[in-house]
C-alpha positions as a Python dict, from the first residue, in 0.01 Angstrom:
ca = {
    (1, 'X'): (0, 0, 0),
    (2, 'X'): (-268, 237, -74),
    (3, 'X'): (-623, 89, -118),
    (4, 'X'): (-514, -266, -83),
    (5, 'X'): (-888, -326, -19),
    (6, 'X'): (-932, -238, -394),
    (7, 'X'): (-620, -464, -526),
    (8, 'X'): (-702, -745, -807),
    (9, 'X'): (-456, -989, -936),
    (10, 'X'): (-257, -934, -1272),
    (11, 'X'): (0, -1005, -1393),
    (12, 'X'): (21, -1320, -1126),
    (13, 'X'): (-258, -1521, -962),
    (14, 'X'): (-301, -1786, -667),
    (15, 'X'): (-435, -2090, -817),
    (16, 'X'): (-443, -2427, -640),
    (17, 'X'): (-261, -2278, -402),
    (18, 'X'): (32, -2163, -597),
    (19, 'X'): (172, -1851, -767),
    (20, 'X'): (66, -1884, -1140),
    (21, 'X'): (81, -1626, -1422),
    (22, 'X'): (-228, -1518, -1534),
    (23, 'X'): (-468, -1628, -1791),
    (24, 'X'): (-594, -1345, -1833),
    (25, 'X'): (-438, -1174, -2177),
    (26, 'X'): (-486, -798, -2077),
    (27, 'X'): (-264, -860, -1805),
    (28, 'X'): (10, -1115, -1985),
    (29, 'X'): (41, -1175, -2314),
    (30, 'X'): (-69, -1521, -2404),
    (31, 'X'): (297, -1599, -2580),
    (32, 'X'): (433, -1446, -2254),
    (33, 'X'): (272, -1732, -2027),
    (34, 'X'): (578, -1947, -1997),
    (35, 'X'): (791, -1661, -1893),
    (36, 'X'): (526, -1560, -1633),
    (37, 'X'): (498, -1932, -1491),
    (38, 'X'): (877, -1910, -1423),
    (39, 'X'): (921, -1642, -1243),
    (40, 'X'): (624, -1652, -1072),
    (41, 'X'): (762, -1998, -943),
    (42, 'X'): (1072, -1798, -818),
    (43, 'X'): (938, -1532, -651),
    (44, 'X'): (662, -1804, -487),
    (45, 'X'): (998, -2007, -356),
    (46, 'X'): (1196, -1735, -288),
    (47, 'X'): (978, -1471, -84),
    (48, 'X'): (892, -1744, 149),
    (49, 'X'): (1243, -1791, 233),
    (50, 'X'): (1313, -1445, 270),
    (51, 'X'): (1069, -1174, 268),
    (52, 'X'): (992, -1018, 594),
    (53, 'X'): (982, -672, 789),
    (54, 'X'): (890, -355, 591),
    (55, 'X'): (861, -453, 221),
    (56, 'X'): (973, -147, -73),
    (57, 'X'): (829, -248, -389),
    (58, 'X'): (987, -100, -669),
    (59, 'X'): (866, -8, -998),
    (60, 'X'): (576, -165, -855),
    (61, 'X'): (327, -109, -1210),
    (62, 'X'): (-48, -315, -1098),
    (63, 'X'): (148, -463, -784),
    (64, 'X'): (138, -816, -925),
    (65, 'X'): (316, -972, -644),
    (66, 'X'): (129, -829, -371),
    (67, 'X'): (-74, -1149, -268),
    (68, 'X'): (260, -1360, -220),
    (69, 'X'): (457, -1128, -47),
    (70, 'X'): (156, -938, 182),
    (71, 'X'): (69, -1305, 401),
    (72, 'X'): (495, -1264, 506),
    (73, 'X'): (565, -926, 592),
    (74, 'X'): (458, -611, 851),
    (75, 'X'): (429, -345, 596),
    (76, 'X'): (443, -252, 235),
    (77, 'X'): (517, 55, 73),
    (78, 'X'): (457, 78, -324),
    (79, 'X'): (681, 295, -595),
    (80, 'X'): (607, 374, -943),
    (81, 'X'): (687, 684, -1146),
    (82, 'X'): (357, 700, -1209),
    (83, 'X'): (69, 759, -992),
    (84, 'X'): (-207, 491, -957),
    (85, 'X'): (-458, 398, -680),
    (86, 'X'): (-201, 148, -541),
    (87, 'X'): (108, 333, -545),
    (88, 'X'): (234, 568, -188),
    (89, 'X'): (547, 702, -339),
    (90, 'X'): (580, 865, -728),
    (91, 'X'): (957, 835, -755),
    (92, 'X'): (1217, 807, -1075),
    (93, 'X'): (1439, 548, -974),
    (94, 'X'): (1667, 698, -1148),
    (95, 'X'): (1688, 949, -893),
    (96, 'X'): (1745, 936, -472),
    (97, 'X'): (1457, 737, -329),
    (98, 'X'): (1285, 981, -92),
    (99, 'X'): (1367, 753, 208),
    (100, 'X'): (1581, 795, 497),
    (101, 'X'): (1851, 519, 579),
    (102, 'X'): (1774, 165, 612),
    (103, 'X'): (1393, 174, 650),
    (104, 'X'): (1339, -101, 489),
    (105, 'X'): (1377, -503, 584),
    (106, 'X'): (1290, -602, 216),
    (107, 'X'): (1311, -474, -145),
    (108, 'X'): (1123, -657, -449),
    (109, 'X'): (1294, -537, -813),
    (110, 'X'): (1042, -740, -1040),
    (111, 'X'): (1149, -723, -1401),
    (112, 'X'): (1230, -365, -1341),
    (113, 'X'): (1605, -300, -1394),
    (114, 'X'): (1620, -326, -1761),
    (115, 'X'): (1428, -28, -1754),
    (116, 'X'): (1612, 198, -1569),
    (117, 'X'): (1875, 406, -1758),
    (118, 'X'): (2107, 428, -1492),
    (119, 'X'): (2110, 148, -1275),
    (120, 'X'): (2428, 154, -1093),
    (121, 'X'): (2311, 439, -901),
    (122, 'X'): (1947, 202, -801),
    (123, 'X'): (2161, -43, -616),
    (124, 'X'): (2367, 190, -432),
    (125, 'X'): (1986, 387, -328),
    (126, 'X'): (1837, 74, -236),
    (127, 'X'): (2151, -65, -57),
    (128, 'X'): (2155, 269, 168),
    (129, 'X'): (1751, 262, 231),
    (130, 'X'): (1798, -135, 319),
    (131, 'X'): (1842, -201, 664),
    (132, 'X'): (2101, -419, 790),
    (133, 'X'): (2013, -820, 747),
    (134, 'X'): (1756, -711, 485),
    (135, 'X'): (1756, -877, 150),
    (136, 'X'): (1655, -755, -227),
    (137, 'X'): (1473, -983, -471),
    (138, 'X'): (1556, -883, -819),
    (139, 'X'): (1413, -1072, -1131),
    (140, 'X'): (1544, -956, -1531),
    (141, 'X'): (1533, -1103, -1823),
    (142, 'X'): (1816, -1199, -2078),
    (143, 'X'): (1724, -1367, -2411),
    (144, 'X'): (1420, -1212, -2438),
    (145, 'X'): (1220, -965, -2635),
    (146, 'X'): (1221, -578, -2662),
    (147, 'X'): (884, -499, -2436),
    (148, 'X'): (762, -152, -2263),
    (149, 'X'): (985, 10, -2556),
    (150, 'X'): (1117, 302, -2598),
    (151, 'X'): (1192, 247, -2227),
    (152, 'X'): (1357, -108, -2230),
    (153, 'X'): (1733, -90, -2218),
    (154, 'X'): (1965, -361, -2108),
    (155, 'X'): (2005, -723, -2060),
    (156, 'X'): (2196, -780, -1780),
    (157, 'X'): (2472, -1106, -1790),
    (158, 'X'): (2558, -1285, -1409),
    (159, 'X'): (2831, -1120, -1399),
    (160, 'X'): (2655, -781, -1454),
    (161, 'X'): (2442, -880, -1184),
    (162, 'X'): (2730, -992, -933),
    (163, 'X'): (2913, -642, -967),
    (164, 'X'): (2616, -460, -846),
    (165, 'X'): (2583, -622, -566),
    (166, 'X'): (2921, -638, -534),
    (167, 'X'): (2941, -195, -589),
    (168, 'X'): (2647, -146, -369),
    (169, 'X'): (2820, -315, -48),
    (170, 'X'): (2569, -612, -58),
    (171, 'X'): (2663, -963, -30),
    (172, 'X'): (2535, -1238, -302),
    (173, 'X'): (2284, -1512, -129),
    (174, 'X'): (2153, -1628, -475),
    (175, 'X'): (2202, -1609, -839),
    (176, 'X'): (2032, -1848, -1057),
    (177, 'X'): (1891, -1884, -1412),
    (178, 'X'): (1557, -1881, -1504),
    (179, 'X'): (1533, -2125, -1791),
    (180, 'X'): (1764, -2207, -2062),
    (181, 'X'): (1817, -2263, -2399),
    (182, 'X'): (1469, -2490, -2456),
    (183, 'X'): (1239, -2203, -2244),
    (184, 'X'): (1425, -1925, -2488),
    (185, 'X'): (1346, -2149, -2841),
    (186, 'X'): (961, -2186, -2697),
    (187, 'X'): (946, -1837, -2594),
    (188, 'X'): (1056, -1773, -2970),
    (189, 'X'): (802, -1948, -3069),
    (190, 'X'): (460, -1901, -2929),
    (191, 'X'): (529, -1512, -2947),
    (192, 'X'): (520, -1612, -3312),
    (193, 'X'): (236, -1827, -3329),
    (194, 'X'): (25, -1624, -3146),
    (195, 'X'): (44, -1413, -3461),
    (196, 'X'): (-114, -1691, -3690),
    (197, 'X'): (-488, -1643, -3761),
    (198, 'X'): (-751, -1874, -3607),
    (199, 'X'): (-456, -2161, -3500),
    (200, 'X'): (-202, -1962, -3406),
    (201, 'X'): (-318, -1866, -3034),
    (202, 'X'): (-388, -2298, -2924),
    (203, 'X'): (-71, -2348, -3132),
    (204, 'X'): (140, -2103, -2881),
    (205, 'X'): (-42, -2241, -2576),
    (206, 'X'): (14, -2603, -2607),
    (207, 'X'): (376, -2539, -2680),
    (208, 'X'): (413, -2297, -2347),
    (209, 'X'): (241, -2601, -2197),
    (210, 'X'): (448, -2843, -2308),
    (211, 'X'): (767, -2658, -2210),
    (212, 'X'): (632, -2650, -1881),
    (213, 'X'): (577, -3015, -1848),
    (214, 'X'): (891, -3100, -2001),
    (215, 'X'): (1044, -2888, -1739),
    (216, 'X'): (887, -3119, -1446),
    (217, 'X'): (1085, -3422, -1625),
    (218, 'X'): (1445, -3545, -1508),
    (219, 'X'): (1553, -3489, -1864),
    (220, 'X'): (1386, -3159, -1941),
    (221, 'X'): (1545, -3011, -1576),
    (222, 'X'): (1876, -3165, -1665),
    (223, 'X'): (1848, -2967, -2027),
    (224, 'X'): (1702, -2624, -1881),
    (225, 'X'): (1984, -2572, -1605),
    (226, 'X'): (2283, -2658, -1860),
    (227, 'X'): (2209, -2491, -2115),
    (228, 'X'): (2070, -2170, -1860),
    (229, 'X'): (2481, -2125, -1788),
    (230, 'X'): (2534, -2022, -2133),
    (231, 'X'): (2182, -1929, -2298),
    (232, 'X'): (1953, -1781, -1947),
    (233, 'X'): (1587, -1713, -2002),
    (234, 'X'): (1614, -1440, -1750),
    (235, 'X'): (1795, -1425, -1416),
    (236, 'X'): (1677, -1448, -1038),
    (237, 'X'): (1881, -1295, -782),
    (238, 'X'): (1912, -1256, -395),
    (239, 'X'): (2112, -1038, -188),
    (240, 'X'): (2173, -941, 152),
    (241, 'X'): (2310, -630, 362),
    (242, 'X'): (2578, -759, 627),
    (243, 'X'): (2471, -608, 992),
    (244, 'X'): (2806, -496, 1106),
    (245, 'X'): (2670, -610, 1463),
    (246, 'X'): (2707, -933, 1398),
    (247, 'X'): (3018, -951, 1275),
}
């Protein structure tokens, strides 16, 4: 990454140790803190598991997840179709990635594929610059609301999700939902709240908050993973390129 000596959180911070969405509103909207805790709590789990090698981030933006993912891997390379101080590569993902064939151990997709018009050709370009027994880490969201418009447009289901991987000669490792039906209602709400003069701002907090808590709870687990089959915050997926070597 270019000037990582110059990189400040965003989006995500390390707080007491952990991966936490930011406080900070000119990085995440404060009725967008619930939806930040969550998948910053997947990518925390999840890139420990299986980040390694030479990292690709994609539609990298501020780099958010650099701190989690830089302590686990060799190398990272940053993509944005913009330029900024952080990013190597100015690419439209829409288009080839300039990158020759399976340079890369690891690809991070964070909350990026809804914005690409044409995604089916993404996974087959970042399924050809993967090498073999690398993995990509792709986060989207589902019932949630329009954001970077004009450029937002799709939700993607599971079974969206599955067929990419499926097209692009990957193999699934992970597919799970992030949240359910009670994250989507709260979401809902504080992005509402947060609209109310003088009350509406604490109002949309303590409700995020208590969401959160709830979620630590037998019950409020029990709640957020049935109702995630039919009513998913967002999505977290996993996949992996076979190494024909080892078969």
């Amino acid at each position: 990454m270019r000037q990582s000596d110059t990189w400040l959180p965003s989006k995500f911070v390390q707080r007491d140790g952990r991966l936490r969405a930011s406080r900070d509103p000119r990085h995440l909207g404060t009725g967008s803190r619930l939806a930040g805790e969550l998948v910053a709590q997947c990518y925390e789990r999840q890139l420990r598991q299986h980040a390694r090698g030479r990292l690709l981030d994609l539609g990298c933006g501020s780099v958010p997840l650099y701190a989690a993912y830089r302590p686990l891997v060799q190398q990272v390379t940053c993509v944005d179709w913009r330029s900024s101080e952080h990013v190597d590569v100015c690419a439209d993902l829409c288009e080839a990635l300039p990158f020759a064939d399976s340079t890369f151990d690891t690809i991070i997709l964070a909350d990026v594929l809804e914005h690409v018009a044409t995604p089916e050709p993404l996974w087959l370009e970042m399924s050809r610059v993967l090498a073999p027994g690398g993995r990509i880490l792709v986060s989207v969201p589902f019932l949630y609301w329009l954001h970077d418009t004009p450029h937002d447009y799709y939700r993607f289901t599971r079974f969206a999700l599955a067929r990419f991987v499926r097209l692009a000669g990957l193999e699934l490792v992970a597919l799970e939902a992030i949240g359910g039906a009670p994250e989507v209602l709260i979401d809902i709400l504080a992005k509402h709240l947060v609209r109310v003069p003088a009350l509406g701002t604490p109002l949309a907090l303590a409700a995020q908050q208590l969401g959160l808590l709830a979620r630590k709870t037998s019950l409020g687990a029990r709640l957020s993973e049935r109702t995630g089959q039919s009513f998913p915050f967002g999505y977290f997926l996993v996949a992996h390129k076979p190494d024909p070597a080892l078969r």
